[in-house]
C-alpha positions as CSV (number, residue, x, y, z in Angstrom):
1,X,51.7,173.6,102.6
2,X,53.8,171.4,100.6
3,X,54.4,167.9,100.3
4,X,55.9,166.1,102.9
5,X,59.3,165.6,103.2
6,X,59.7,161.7,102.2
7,X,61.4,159.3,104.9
8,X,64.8,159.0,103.0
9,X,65.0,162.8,101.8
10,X,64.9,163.7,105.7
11,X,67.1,160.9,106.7
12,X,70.0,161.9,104.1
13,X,69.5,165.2,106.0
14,X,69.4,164.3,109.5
15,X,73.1,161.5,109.1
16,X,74.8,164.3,108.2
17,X,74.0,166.1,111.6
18,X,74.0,163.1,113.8
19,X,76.6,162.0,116.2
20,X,77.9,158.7,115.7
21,X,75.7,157.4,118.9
22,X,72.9,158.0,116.8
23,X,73.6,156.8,113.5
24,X,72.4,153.5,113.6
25,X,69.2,154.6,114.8
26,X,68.9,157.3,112.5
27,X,69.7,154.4,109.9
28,X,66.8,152.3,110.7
29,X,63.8,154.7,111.9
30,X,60.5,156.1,109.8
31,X,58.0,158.2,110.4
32,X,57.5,160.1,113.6
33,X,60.6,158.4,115.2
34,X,63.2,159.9,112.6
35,X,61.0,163.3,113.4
36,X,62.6,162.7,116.7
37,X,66.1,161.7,115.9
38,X,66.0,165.0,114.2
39,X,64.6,167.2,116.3
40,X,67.6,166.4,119.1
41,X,70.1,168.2,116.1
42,X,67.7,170.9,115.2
43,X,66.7,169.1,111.8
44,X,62.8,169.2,110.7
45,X,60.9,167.9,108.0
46,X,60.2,170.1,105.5
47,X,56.3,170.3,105.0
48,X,55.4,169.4,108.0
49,X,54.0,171.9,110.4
50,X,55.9,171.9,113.7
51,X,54.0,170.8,116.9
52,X,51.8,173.6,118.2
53,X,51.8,175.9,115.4
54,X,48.9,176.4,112.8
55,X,48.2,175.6,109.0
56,X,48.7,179.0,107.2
57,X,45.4,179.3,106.7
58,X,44.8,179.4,110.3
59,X,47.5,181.2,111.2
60,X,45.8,183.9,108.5
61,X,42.6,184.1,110.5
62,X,44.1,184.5,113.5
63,X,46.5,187.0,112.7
64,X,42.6,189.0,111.2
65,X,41.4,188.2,114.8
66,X,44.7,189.7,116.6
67,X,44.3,192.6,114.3
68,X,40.9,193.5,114.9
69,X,41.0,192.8,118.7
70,X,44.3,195.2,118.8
71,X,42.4,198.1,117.3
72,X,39.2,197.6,119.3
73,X,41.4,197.6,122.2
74,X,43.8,200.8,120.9
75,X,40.1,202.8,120.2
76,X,39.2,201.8,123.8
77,X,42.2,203.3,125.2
78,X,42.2,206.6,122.6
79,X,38.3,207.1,124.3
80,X,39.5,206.1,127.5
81,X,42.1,208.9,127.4
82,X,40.3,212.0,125.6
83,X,37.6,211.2,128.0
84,X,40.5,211.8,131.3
85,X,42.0,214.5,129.4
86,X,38.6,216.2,128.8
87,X,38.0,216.0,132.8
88,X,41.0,217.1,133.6
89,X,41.0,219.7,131.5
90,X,38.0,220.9,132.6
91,X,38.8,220.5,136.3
92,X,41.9,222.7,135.6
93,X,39.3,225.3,133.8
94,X,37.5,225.3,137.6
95,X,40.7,225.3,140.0
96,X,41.7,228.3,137.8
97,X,38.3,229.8,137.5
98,X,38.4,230.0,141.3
99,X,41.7,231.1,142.0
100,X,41.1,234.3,139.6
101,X,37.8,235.3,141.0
């Protein structure tokens, strides 16, 4: 990820969203409470994960772990399915077995 977003950068960023209630505020705060200033207008800090979500390298393995479970889960239902489709098949072969003879 890259380097955080310094303090000023973000709050040149975030005054030019902010209503005039919070301009004074916006003027004075650092760190995590200018995060929230900006969050209220939709304005984040650039490298900075947001809350909840995971570093990219994370997010990587997971997405490996999603993919894998996925196709275990699609083969499942593939077997799942031939196997039905085999029965009934087969149960089709006997009703019409038994309604010829």
């Amino acid at each position: 990820m890259s380097q955080p977003e310094s303090d000023q950068d973000f709050r040149a960023r975030v005054l030019r969203a902010v209503s005039e209630d919070d301009r004074s505020s916006a003027l004075i705060a650092v760190g995590a409470a200018l995060d929230r200033i900006g969050r209220r207008y939709d304005r984040f800090r650039y490298g900075v994960p947001l809350c909840g979500e995971p570093e990219p390298r994370e997010a990587a393995v997971q997405a490996e772990i999603n993919i894998s479970l996925d196709a275990r889960y699609a083969g499942a239902v593939i077997r799942h399915a031939d196997a039905s489709n085999a029965a009934f098949r087969a149960s089709l072969k006997r009703m019409h077995s038994g309604s010829v003879a």
